[in-house]
N, C-alpha and C positions, 0 to 999 in steps of 0.2 A: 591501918597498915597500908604501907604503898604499893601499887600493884604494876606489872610488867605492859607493856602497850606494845601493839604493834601498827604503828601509823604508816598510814599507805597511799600512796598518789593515788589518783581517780582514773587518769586520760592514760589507756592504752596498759593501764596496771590489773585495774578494776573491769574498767571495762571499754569496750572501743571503741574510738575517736576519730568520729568523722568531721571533726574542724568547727570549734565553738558551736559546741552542741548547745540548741536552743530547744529541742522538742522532748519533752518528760517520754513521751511514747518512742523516741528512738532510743531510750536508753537500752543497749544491748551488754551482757554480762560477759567478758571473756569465758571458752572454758573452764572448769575447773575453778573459777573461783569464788563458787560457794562451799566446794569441798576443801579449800586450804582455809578458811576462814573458818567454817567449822572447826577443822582439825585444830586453827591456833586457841580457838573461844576454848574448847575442853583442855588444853595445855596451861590454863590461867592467863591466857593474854586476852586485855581487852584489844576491840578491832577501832582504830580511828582514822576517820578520812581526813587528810591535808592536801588540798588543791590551789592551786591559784587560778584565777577565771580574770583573767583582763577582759575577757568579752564583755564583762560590765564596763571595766575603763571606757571601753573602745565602743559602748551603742551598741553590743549587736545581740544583747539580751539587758533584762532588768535582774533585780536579786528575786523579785515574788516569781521569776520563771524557771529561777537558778532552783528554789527553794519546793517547787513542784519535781524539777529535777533530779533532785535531790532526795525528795520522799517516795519518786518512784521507785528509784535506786535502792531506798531500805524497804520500801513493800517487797521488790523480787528479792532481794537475799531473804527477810521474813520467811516468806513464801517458803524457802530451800532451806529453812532452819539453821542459818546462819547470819543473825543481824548483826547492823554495827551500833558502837555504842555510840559516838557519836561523829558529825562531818564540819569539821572547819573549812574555808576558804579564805583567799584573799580577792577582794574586787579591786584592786588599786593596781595600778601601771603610769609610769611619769609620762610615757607615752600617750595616755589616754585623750578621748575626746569629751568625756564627761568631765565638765570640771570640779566635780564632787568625788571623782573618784581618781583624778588626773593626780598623782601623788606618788612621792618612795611611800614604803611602808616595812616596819620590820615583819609583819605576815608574809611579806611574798617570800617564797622560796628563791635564792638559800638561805635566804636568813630563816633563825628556829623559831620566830617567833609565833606563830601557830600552835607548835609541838610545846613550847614553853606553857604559851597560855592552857592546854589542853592536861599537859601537868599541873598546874596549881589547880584548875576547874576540878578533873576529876581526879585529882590523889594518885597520880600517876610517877613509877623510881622510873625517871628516862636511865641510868646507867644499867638498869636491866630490861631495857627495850629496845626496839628494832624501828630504822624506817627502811621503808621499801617501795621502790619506782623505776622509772626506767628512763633517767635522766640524771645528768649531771647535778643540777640544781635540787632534786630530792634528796642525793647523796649529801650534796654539802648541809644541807637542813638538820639533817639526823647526825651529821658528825659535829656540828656546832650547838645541837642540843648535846651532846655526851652520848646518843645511842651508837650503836652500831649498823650497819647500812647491806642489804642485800639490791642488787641494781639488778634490773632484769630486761628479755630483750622485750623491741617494740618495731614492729615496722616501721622499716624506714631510719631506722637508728646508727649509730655508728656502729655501735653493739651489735646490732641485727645482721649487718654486713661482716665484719670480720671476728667478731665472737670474743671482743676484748676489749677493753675501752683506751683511748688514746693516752696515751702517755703525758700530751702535755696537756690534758685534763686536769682543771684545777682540783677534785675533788675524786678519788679514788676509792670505789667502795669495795668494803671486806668482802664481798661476795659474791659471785655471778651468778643467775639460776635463768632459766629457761621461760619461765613463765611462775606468776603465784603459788603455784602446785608445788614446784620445787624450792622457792623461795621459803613458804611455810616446811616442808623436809629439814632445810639450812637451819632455819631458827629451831625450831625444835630440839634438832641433835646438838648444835654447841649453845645452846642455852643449859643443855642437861649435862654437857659435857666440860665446857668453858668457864671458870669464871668469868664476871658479867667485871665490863673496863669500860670505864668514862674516858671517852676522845672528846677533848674540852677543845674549841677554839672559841674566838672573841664572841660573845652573843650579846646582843642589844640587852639594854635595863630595861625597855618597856614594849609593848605593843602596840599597834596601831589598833585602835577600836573596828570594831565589825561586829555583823551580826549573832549572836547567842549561836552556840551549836545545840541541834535536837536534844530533849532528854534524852539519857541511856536507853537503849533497850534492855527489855528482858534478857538474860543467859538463855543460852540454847538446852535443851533437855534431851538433845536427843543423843543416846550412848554411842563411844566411838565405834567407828566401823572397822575392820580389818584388813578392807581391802585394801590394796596399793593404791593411790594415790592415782599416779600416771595410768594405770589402767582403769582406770572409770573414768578419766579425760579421754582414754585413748576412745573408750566404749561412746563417749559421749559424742566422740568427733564424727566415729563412723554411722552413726545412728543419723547424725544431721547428713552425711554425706548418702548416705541409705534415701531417706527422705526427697533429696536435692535431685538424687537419682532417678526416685519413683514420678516424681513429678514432672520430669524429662520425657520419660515413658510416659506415662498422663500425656502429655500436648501431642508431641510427638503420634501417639494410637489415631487423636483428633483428629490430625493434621490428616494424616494417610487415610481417616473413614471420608472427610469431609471429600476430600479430591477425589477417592471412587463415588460416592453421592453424584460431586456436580458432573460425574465423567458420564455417569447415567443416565442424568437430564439430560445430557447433550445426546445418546443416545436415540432416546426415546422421538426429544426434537426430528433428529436426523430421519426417523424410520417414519414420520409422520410427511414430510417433507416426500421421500422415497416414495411411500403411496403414491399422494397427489402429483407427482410427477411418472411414473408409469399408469395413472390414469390416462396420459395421451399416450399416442405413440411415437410418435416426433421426439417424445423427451426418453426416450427408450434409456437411450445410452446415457444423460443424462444423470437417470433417476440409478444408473448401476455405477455410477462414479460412486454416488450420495449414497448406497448400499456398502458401497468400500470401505468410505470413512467413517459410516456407523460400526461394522466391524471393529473398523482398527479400535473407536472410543468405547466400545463394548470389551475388548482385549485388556483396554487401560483401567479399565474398572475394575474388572476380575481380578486382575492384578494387585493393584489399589485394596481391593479388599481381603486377599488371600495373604498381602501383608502385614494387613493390621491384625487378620487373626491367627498369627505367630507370634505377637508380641504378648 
């Protein structure tokens, strides 16, 4: 029997995008989304990734680096009990410099063909599935498969700036949400709510070849949670912001021990200096200048130090 999907951009969906991500170890996870992935895995939706990567077209990664990239990606969700079943991409841009990958293709987004192939692979009803991204061109991908479409914001996006997407956008999706967290809430309630509608436009007869997506993963086992959604993002947020904070204080303590430290050597220098010159007499007055300024760097110290043990 066929089952419901929920296909989902990668860059700025999933997780965030510092600009043709080439390194497996920068892969960073948005908030909250291992907690909507979750939440959809126990709702019966499988989770599948559809990305397009012209950074292959374009040289500035290979696919064996895409595909480390990629496996980091399902190690952290693993890790958080919420894997995906599987990741598509497209390598091909007409733009490109590779001329192996210099090409249209019906994989890239907005064409469905990704989401197509990803239905016949794994047994996938697209008219009771969802795509979800934060870009025009993901919209149009899910509404020319037959899904229905949640568009969520991204830095930097039109969306993100005025909280609505443009009018003379060629592709208009059913549904705004804030981030994954709320997106997975959308689907949830008018899946349970809604009969499921095929938005049919013209879709390619075939696919551009590319490489196999990972076997499925495992179903997740872990029982749903009850908590609200948005507040175990919010908990999430402040925890890092907690952290970001401590570690401020961390340098900062540093800062202010080290400056009374070298305020002290200069001290010490100073009073040694003081001796050997009220050793004569001639350097009397001298050597009571060089008394002064040891003071005052004995002052800066105390100080220096009486501030960091406030903090």
């Amino acid at each position: 029997m066929s089952k419901p999907a929920v296909f989902v951009d990668r860059d700025n969906t999933l997780i965030d995008d510092p600009g043709y991500l080439a390194d497996p170890e920068a892969v960073k996870l948005l908030p909250g989304t291992e907690l909507a992935i979750r939440s959809l895995r126990q709702s019966g939706f499988a989770i599948v990734v559809v990305t397009n990567q012209s950074g292959i077209a374009r040289g500035l990664l290979d696919e064996e680096t895409l595909k480390k990239i990629h496996a980091r990606l399902g190690e952290q969700l693993a890790e958080k009990d919420a894997p995906l079943d599987a990741i598509y991409y497209c390598p091909y841009h007409p733009d490109g410099s590779v001329p192996r990958y210099s090409q249209e293709s019906d994989l890239r987004k907005p064409a469905p063909g990704m989401l197509l192939k990803a239905a016949q692979e794994l047994d996938i009803d697209l008219a009771s599935s969802w795509m979800v991204g934060d870009s025009p061109r993901d919209v149009g991908a899910g509404q020319r498969a037959g899904c229905r479409t949640v568009r969520v914001k991204s830095q930097g996006s039109h969306l993100a700036s005025h909280g609505a997407e443009d009018e003379n956008e060629e592709f208009q999706a059913d549904f705004h949400a804030r981030n994954l967290v709320e997106a997975a809430r959308i689907i949830k309630r008018e899946s349970a709510t809604t009969p499921t509608k095929a938005k049919t436009k013209t879709a390619p007869a075939t696919a551009a070849k590319t490489a196999p997506p990972p076997p499925p993963a495992a179903p997740s086992t872990t029982p749903a949670g009850d908590e609200d959604e948005d507040a175990v993002v919010r908990k999430e947020i402040l925890r890092h912001v907690r952290q970001i904070t401590r570690q401020s204080e961390h340098d900062e303590f540093n800062l202010i021990n080290l400056l009374g430290g070298l305020s002290q050597v200069v001290v010490g220098l100073l009073l040694i200096l003081v001796f050997y010159q009220a050793l004569d007499v001639d350097k009397i007055h001298t050597a009571t200048l060089w008394a002064i300024v040891a003071a005052v760097f004995q002052i800066m110290s105390l100080t220096f130090f009486t501030m960091a043990k406030k903090k």
